[in-house]
Each structure stands twice: as structure tokens, then as C-alpha cells.
C-alpha positions in Angstrom: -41.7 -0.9 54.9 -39.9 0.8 52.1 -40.8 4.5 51.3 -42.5 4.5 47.8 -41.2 6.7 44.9 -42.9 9.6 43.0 -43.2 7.2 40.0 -43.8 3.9 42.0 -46.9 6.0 44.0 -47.7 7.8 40.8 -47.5 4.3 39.0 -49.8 2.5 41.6 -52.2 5.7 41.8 -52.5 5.2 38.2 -53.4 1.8 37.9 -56.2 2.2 40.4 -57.7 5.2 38.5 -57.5 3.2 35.1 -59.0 0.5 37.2 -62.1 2.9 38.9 -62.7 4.2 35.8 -62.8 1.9 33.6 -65.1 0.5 36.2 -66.7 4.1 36.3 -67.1 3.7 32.5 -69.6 0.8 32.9 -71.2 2.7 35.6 -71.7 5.8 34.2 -71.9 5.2 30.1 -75.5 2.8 30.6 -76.5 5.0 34.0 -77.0 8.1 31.3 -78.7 6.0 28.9 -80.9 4.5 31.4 -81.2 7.9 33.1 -81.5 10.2 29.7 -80.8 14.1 29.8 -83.4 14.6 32.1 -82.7 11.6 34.5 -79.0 12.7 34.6 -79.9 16.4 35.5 -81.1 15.2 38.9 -78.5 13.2 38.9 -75.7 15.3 38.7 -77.6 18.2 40.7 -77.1 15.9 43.8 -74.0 14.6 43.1 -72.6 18.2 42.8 -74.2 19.5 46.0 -72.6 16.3 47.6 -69.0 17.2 46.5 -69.3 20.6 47.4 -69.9 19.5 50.9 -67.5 16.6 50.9 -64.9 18.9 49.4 -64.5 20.9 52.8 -65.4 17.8 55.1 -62.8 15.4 53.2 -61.6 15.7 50.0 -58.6 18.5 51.4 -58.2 16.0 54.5 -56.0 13.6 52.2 -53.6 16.3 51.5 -54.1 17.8 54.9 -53.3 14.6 56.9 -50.8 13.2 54.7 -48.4 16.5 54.6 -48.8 16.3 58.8 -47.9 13.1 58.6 -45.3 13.2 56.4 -43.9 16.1 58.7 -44.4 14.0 61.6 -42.1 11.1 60.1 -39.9 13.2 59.4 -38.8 14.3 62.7 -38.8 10.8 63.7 -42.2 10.7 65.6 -45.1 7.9 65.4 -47.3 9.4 62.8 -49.6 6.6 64.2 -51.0 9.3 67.1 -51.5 11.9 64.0 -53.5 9.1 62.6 -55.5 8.8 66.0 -56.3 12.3 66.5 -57.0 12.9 62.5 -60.2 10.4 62.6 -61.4 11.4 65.7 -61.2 15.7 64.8 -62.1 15.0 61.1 -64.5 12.4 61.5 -66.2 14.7 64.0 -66.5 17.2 61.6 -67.8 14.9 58.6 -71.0 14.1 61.1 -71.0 18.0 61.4 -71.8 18.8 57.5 -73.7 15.9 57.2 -76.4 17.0 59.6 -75.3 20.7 58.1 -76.4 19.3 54.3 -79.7 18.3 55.6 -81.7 22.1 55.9 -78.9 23.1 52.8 -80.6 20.2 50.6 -83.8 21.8 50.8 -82.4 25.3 50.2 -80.4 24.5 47.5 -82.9 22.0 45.6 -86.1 24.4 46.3 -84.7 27.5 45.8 -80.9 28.1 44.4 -80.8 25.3 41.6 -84.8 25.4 40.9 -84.9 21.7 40.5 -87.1 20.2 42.9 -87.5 17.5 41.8 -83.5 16.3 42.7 -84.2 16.2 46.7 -84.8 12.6 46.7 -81.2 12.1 45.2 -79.2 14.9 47.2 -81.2 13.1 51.1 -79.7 10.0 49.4 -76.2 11.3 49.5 -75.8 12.7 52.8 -74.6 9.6 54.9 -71.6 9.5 52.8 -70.2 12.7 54.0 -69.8 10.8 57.1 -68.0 7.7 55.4 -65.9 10.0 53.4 -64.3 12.1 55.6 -63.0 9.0 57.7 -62.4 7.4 54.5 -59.7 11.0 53.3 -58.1 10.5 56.8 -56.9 6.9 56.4 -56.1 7.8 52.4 -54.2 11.1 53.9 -52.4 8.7 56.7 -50.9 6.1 54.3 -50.2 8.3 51.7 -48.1 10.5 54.6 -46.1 7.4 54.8 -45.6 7.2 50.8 -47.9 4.1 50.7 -50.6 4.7 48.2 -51.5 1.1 47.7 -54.2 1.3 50.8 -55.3 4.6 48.4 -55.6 2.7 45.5 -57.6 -0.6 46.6 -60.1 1.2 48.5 -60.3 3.4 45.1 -61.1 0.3 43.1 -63.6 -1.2 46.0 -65.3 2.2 46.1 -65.8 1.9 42.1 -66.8 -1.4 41.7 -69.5 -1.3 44.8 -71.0 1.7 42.6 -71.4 -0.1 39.6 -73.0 -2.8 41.2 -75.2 -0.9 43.4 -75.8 2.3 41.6 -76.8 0.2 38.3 -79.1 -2.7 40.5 -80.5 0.3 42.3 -81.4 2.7 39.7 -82.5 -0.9 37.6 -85.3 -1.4 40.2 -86.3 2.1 40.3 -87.3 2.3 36.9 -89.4 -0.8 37.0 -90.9 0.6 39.9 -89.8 -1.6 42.5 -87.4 0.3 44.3 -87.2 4.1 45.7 -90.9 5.1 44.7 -91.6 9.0 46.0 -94.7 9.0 44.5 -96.1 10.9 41.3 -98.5 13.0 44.0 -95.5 14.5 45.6 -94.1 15.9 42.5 -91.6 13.2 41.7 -91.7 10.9 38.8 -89.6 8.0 37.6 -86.7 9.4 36.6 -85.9 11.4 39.7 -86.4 8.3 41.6 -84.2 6.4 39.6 -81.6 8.9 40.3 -82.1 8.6 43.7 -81.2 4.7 43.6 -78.3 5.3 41.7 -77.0 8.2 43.9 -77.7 5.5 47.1 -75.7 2.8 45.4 -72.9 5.6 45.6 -73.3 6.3 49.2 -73.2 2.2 49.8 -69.7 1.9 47.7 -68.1 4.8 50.2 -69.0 2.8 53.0 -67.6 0.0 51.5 -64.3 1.8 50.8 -64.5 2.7 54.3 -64.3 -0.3 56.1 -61.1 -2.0 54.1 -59.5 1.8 54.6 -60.7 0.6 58.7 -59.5 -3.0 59.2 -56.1 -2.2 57.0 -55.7 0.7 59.5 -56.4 -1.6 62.5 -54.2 -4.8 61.2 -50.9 -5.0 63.6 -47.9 -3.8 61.9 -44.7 -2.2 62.0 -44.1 1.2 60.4 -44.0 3.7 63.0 -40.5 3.3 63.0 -39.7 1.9 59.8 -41.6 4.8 57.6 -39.2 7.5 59.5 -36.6 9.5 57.8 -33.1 9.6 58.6 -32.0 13.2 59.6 -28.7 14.4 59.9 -27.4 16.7 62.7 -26.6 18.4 60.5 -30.3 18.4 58.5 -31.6 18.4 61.6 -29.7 21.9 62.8 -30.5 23.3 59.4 -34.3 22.6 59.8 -34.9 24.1 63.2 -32.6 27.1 62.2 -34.7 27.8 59.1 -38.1 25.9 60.1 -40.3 29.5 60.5 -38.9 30.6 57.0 -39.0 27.4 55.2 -42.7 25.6 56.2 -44.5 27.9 59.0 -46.5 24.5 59.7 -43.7 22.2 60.4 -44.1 20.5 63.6 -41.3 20.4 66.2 -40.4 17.1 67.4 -40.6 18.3 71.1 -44.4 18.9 70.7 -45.3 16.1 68.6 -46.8 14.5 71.5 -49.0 17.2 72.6 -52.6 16.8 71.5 -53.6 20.3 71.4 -50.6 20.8 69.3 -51.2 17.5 66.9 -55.1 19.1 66.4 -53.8 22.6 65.6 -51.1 21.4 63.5 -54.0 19.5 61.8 -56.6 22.4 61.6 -53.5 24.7 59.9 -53.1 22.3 57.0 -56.9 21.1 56.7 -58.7 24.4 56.9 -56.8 26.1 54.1 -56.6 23.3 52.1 -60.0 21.7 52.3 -61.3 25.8 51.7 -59.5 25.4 48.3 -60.8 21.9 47.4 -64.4 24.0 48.1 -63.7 27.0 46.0 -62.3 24.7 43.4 -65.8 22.6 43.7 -67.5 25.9 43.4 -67.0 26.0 39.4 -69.5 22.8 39.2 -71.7 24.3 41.7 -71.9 27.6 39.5 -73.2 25.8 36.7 -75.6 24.1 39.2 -77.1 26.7 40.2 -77.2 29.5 37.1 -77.1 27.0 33.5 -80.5 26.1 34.0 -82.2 29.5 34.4 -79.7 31.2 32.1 -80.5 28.5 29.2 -84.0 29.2 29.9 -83.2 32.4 28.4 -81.6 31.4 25.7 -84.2 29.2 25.1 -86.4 31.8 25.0 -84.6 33.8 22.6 -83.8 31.4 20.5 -86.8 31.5 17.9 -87.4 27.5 17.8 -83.9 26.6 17.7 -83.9 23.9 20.1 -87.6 22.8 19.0 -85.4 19.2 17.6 -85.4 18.1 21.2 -89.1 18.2 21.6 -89.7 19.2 25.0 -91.2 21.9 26.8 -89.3 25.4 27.4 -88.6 23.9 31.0 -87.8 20.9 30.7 -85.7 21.4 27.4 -83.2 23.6 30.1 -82.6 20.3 31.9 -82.6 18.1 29.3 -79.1 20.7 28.1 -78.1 21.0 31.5 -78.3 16.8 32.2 -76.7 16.2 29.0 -73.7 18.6 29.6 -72.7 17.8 32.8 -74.0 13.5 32.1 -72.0 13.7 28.9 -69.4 16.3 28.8 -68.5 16.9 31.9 -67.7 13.0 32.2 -65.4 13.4 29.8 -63.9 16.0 30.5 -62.6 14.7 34.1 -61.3 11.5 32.7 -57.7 13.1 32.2 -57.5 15.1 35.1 -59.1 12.2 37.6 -55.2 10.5 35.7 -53.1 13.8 36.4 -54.3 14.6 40.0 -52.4 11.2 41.0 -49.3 13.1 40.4 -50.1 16.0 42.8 -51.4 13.5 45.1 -48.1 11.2 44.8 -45.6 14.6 45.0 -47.0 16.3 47.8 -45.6 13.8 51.0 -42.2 13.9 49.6 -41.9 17.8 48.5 -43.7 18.5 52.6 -40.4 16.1 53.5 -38.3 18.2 51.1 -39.5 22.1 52.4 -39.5 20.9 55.9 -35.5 19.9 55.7 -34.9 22.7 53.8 -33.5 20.7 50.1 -33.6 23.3 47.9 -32.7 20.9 45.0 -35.1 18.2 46.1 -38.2 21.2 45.8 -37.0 21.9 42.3 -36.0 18.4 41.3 -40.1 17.4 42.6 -41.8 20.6 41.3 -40.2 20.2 37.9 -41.3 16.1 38.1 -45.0 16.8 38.8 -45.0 19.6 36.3 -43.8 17.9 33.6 -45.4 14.4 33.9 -48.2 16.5 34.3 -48.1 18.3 31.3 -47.1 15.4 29.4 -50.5 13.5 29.7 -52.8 16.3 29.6 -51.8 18.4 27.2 -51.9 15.6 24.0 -55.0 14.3 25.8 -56.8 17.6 25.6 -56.0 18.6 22.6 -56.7 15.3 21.4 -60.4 15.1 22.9 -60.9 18.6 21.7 -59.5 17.4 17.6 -62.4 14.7 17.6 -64.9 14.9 20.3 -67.7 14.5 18.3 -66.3 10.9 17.5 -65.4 10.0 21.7 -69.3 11.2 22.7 -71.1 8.7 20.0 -68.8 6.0 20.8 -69.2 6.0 24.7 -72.9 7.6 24.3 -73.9 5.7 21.6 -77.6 5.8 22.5 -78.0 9.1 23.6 -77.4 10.7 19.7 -79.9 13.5 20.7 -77.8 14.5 23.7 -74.7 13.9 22.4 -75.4 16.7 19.4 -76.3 19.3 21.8 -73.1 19.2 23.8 -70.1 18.4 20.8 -69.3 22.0 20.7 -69.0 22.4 24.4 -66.7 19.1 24.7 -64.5 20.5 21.9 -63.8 23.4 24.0 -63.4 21.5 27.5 -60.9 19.2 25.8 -58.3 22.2 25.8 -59.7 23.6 29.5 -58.6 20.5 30.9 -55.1 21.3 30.4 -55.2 24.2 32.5 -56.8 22.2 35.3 -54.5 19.7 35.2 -51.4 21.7 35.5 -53.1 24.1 38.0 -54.0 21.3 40.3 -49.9 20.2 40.4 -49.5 23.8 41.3 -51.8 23.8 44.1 -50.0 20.7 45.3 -46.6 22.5 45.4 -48.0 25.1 47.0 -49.7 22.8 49.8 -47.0 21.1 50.4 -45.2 24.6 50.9 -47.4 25.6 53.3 -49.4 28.2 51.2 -52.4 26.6 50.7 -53.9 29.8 51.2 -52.9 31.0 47.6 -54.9 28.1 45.9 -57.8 29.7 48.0 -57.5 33.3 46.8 -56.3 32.3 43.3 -59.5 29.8 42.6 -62.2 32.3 44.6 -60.8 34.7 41.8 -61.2 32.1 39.2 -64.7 30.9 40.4 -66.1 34.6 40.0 -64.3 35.0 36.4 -66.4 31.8 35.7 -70.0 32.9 37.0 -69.7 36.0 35.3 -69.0 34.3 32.1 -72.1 32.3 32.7 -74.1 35.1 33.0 -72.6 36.9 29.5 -72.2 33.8 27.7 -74.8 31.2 28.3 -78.0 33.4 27.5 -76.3 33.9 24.0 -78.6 31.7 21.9 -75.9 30.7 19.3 -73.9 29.6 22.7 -76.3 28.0 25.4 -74.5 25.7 26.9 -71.2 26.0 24.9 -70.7 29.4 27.0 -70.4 27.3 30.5 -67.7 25.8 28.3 -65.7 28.9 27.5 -66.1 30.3 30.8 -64.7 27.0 32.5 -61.9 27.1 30.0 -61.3 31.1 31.0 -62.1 30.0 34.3 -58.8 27.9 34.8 -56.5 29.7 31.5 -56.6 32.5 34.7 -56.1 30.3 37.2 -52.7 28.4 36.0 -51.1 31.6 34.9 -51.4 33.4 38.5 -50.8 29.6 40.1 -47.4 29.4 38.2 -46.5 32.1 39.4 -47.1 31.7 43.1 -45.0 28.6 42.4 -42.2 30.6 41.1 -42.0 32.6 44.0 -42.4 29.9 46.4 -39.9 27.6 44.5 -37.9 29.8 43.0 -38.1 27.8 40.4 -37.1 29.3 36.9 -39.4 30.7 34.7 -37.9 30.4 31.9 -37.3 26.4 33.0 -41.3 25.9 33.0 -41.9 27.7 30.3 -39.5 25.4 27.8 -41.4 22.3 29.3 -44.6 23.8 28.3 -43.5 25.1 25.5 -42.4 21.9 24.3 -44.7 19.4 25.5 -47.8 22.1 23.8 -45.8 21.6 20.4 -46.0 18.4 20.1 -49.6 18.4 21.7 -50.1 20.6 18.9 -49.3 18.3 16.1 -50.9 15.3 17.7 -54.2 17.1 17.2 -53.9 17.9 13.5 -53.1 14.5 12.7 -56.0 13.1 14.8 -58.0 15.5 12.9 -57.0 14.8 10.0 -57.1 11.2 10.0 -60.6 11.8 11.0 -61.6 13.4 8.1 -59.8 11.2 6.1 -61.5 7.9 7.7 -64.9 9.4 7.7 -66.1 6.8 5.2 -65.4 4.1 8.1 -67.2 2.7 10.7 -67.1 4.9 14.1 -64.8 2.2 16.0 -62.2 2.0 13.2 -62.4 5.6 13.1 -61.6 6.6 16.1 -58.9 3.9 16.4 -57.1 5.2 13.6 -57.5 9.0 14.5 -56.2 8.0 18.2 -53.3 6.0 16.6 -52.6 8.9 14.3 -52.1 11.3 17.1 -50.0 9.4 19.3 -47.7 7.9 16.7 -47.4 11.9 16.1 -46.8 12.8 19.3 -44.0 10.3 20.0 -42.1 11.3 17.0 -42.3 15.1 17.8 -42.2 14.2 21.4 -38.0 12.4 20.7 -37.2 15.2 18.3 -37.6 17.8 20.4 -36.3 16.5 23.3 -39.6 15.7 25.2 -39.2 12.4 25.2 -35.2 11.7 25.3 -33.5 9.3 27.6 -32.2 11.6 29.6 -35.4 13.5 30.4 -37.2 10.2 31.0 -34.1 8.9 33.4 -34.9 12.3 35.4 -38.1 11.4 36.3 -37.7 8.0 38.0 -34.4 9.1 39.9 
């Protein structure tokens, strides 16, 4: 089987993700008009106490498994026993935090987020800890080999089950023939139809589990096949620099010992899972403080939010549900694209530190940065230019939630860049063997964020807005010091980066003025039109900026799929 490229995994990787979510899109889009502000709050309570558990039990194993792997290959072993030992360890664990999640539900439902009423959907969520965490392991294995395409179909299964379940679920819960908790014990129709819809999503992770199974089962020959060539020479030069290069590296006279596979394993999962949770913990901030903290607000407020017609309480959901429903939705669209970059980079820059290739760590790094920066940036500021326009077309009847959140979208359009980038820079730095410095960096970033919630939200004149600005602060802080740590670790110039950014923000620049523009100019139009030509305007503007200055030139472009 031949090894795929950076832009042939980064290509397939894509199409699955335009695939999920324009699946996703039909999921979610009529699951927050069926659910409302309100319905969506429980919602997205239990789906953000699910991927704060899932991120240490499996969303880091991917990453984890497949830089092992990729290690593994590399020395000429059969990554096939790294694949063994990974579902048995991580699998293991996932059981672990799913009977963990059971006494943290109630905690965290009861107590930390205030919200009882969301139990019902966070019990419905647990089993998939389980599914996911053997689900990351075959993703991390395949992808160690450079084959994404396992990745990308189980990606599209998992998204399709969802909209079929999660919509037929939630469908029969609000007719009352499905998930009924009962009015008496505090629950009412809303909260169980977020319930159903959060089930449908454990039933499309099981689903994604068992092609990820029987394609890992089917006979085939790759062991071999997916192996690099190495040298004497490369060889010599890795074992003579292997503790100074990549500390994890494996040795190809150990491969075979289990304790060594597991702790080999541990070394690459624990730090990097432990930054996939501190990186979750920015959601979970807003989980467990917006709601209290707009209650404040609220209060001080002198009848501001008296439009939306709801009780002090209840009016703190309704914010909170149509923020992270509305918003937040959004605003991972872009990043949900990029993150298939860091994903697709990270077997073949492992490959690269642990030979020692100086110029294939640069010649990657620069790759991911750049592609990187080249979707997000335009896309940011281009969802920040007229996000009052996206939010009414893909929201169209939820008008009253949509005009409580426009300000906060405008200013998570241009946060998005930063995650974008920063999350290529965590990959660099995994695949490096420092995924210890993604830890530090985001715990720093996740207590910048929490205190901006606590300064920023109660403002009345803010509310919600201000878990905007401290999200965008949040990750502003968080690229900077993770460039950086790339620099050192890469030695890769400054002065390089900074041109690509540099560049690539100018043009971003001027694609959001003439999206602007042409939005004010086209107000008189229909919102489809409208957006259309605002869209068109931006990119037409981008492209011609983008081969002025260089961004887009043949010769760039011819770099990136060498």
C-alpha cells in the first residue's frame, strides 16, 4: 500500500469533513430550531461534559497512537502489535472514565453548571466514551500508516448515523413518544428531547466503531509494505542522535517488548490527551460560569433583555443555548477544516524528527502552517465581516436567538484564526515529542479565559459577547507563546513565519472589506443573493491579492504538494 502525501491525506481528510458537516449542517441547523435556546442549552451542557471526558480517554489517542506507529514503521517493525496493545490499554481506559462520568454527571449537572435539568442528556452520553476511545485507536493506527481514508469513512458513517438518529430521536421526544422523564421529576419536554438527540449521538459512534473494527480485522498486507526504507547511514544517524532528536522514539530492539510498546504508548498519550483536555477546558469554562455570570448581568441590566420574554433564570439559558447552539457552531466550522492538516502532518513530521531530517521538519512545519493560515484566516475574517447575514441564513427560524448572539459571532470569526494556527503548532510540537508545551501553554490560556469571563461577562452592555472576547484573548495568547515553542523546537525562522502570516492576514484583510462592503451595498436584496454576492466579493478579493503578493504563485503552490 502506498504511503499517502500531506496533501493527498489532507485532501481526503477534507472531503470527509465537508462530507460530516455538511451532514452536521442538516443535523444541527433543524435540531436548534426544534430544540430552541433553551432545548439547546441542555443540549450542549451534555455534549460539553462528554468531550471533556472523551478528550482525555480518546480524542489525544489518534495523535498518540498514530506518532507510535508511525515510529514503529519506521524502524521497520509491525506496527500491527502497536495496534494490538493500543485497543486493549486504551480501550481499558475508555471503560475507566465511562464508569468515572457517571458520579461526575451528577456533580457537574447538580452543582458546577446549575442546570439540572441536562442529566438526562449527559447519562445519555456516557456509553460513547467507550466507543470512542476504541474508535481514536483504529483512526490513530491507520493514520500512523499515512492512510486516512479508514479516518475519513468512519467520519462520514459517524455523521450521517447522527442525523438520522439524533433528528428521529429527538422527533419522538417532542411528541412525547420517546425519552419521557417525567414533569414530576423536574424535567420537561425540552430536556428530554435533548436527551434523544444526544443518544442518537452515542448510537452514530458505535456505528463508526464497528466499520473502524471489521476494516481493522479484514486480512491484508501492510505490515511490511507501510515500512520505511532506512539507510545505514539514516539508520546510524538516528540511534546516534535518537535521545536529542525525539526522547520517545522507540528502538527497534525493543519493539517487541510489551511493557515497552505500553510505555512507549502511555509517553505519547498521557501528555497529549492532557492537552486535548485543557484545550476542551475553554468550553467547559463557559459551561460552568456563563450562566451564573449572565444572571448578573441580567440583573443589572435594567430590562434590557426584557425582548426575550422570559424569566431572569431562564433568560441566562436561553443566552447561554443560543451562544454555544448558534455561535459556537459556527465558529468550529473552519477549524473542524484546518485541524485535518495537523492531523495529516503529524505521522510524517514523527517520521521526519525520528530520522533526524532537518529539512523535512522545516519543509512540513512550514506546509501545515501555511495551508493552515491560508483557509482560516480569509474564513475568519470573512465570518467576522458579515456574521449577522451567515446566522439568519442557517438559523433562519431562530431570529430571536440569532440577534442575541451577532456581536459575539463577529468577534469569534477573528478567534478562530488563532485556534486554527495554534492547533498546527500543537501538532508540530507532538510530533516532536513536546506535547507537554501544548499542556502548559493552553492551562495558561484556559485561566486567561475564565478570568475574562468573570470581568467581562457580568458587563451588561457585554453578556455574552464577553465569553467572546475572552475566547478570542484566550487563543491571541496562546498562538503567540505556541509559535514560539515551535521556533525553538524547529528552528524554524521567525522571520520565515512571520512573512507567511504577514501575507496571508493582508489579503485576509482586504477580503473582509469587500465582503463588507458588498454587504452594505446589496442590503436591498434578498438574504440568499446577499450573502452570495458578499462571499463572491471576498474571495474574488482574496485571489487577486492573494497572486499579487505572492500568496498564491506557482511556485508557492508547487511547494506544497512536493
Amino acid at each position: 500500500m502506498k504511503k499517502q502525501t500531506f496533501i493527498q491525506a489532507s485532501a481526503i481528510l477534507i472531503l470527509s469533513v465537508i462530507l460530516t458537516k455538511v451532514i452536521g449542517a442538516v443535523f444541527r441547523i433543524p435540531l436548534a430550531n426544534m430544540l430552541g435556546g433553551t432545548g439547546m442549552g441542555y443540549y450542549s451542557i451534555a455534549y460539553g461534559l462528554f468531550t471533556l471526558i472523551l478528550a482525555f480517554s480518546s480524542i489525544g489517542l489518534p495523535a498518540a497512537v498514530a506518532k507510535v506507529v508511525s515510529e514503529s514503521a519506521a524502524l521497520g517493525a509491525d506496527p500491527r502489535r502497536i495496534g494490538k496493545i493500543s485497543l486493549i490499554l486504551f480501550g481499558s481506559l475508555g471503560a475507566f472514565f465511562a464508569a468515572l462520568s457517571l458520579p461526575l454527571s451528577l456533580l457537574f449537572c447538580n452543582i458546577l453548571s446549575d442546570s439540572p435539568k441536562a442529566l438526562p442528556a449527559v447519562l445519555m452520553i456516557i456509553p460513547s466514551v467507550i466507543f470512542c476511545a476504541v474508535e481514536s485507536v483504529l483512526r490513530g493506527y491507520f493514520e500512523g500508516l499515512r492512510d486516512f481514508t479508514p479516518t475519513g469513512i468512519s467520519q462520514v458513517i459517524e455523521a450521517a448515523g447522527k442525523l438520522i438518529f439524533g433528528l428521529w430521536f429527538c422527533n419522538l421526544a417532542l411528541s412525547g413518544q420517546f425519552f419521557d422523564f417525567g414533569i414530576e421529576n423536574g424535567y420537561d419536554l425540552y430536556a428530554n428531547a435533548a436527551a434523544a438527540a444526544i443518544f442518537g449521538v452515542t448510537v452514530s459512534s458505535f456505528l463508526g466503531m464497528c466499520f473502524l473494527i471489521i476494516r481493522y480485522a479484514a486480512p491484508r498486507k501492510e505490515s511490511v509494505s507501510m515500512s520505511i526504507h532506512i539507510t545505514k547511514s539514516a539508520e546510524d544517524l538516528l540511534y546516534q542522535k535518537q535521545n536529542l532528536i525525539c526522547k520517545n522514539s522507540l528502538s527497534k530492539n525493543v519493539l517487541s517488548d510489551k511493557k515497552t510498546i505500553i510505555k512507549a504508548l502511555l509517553a505519547a498519550a498521557i501528555p497529549i490527551s492532557l492537552g486535548a483536555l485543557v484545550t476542551n477546558l475553554t468550553s467547559l469554562a463557559d459551561i460552568a460560569t456563563a450562566v451564573p455570570l449572565l444572571g448578573r448581568a441580567i440583573a443589572d441590566s435594567g430590562g434590557r433583555f426584557d425582548y426575550i420574554g422570559l424569566a431572569p433564570a431562564e433568560t441566562s439559558a436561553f443566552i447561554f443555548g443560543s451562544f454555544t447552539g448558534l455561535a459556537v457552531t459556527v465558529f468550529n466550522l473552519v477549524p473542524s477544516f484546518t485541524n485535518m492538516f495537523a492531523k495529516s502532518i503529524l505521522p510524517p513530521l514523527a517520521e521526519s524528527f525520528a530520522l533526524g531530517d532537518t529539512e523535512g521538519i522545516k519543509k512540513h512545519s512550514e506546509n501545515v502552517i501555511f495551508t493552515t493560515a491560508l483557509i482560516s484566516i480569509p474564513a475568519g475574517i470573512g465570518i467576522a465581516a458579515i456574521a449577522e447575514l451567515i446566522l439568519k441564513f442557517l438559523f433562519p427560524a431562530r431570529l430571536l436567538e440569532v440577534s442575541v448572539i451577532i456581536p459575539s459571532m463577529g468577534v469569534l470569526g477573528i478567534a478562530l484564526i488563532f485556534t486554527c494556527i495554534s492547533t498546527s503548532a500543537f501538532s508540530i510540537l507532538q510530533a516532536a515529542g513536546r506535547a507537554d508545551i501544548p499542556v502548559k501553554i493552553v492551562g495558561a490560556g484556559v485561566i486567561l479565559k475564565v478570568l475574562g469571563n468573570f470581568l467581562l461577562i457580568p458587563i451588561p452592555e457585554l453578556n455574552i459577547t464577553g465569553a467572546a472576547v475572552s475566547t478570542f484573548l484566550c487563543y491571541l495568547f496562546i498562538v503567540v507563546v505556541s509559535l514560539e515553542a515551535v521556533f525553538s523546537v524547529t528552528k524554524l525562522k521567525r522571520k520565515t513565519i512571520g512573512a507567511i502570516l504577514f501575507r496571508v492576514s493582508f489579503c485576509g484583510i482586504f477580503c473582509g472589506i469587500s465582503a463588507l462592503l458588498m454587504k452594505n451595498a446589496a442590503s436591498s436584496y434578498e438574504l440568499l443573493p446577499q450573502i452570495f454576492m458578499s462571499i463572491s466579493a471576498g474571495g474574488v478579493m482574496f485571489l487577486i491579492t492573494g497572486f499579487l503578493t505572492g500568496v498564491l504563485s506557482k511556485d508557492v503552490l508547487k511547494k506544497m504538494f512536493e
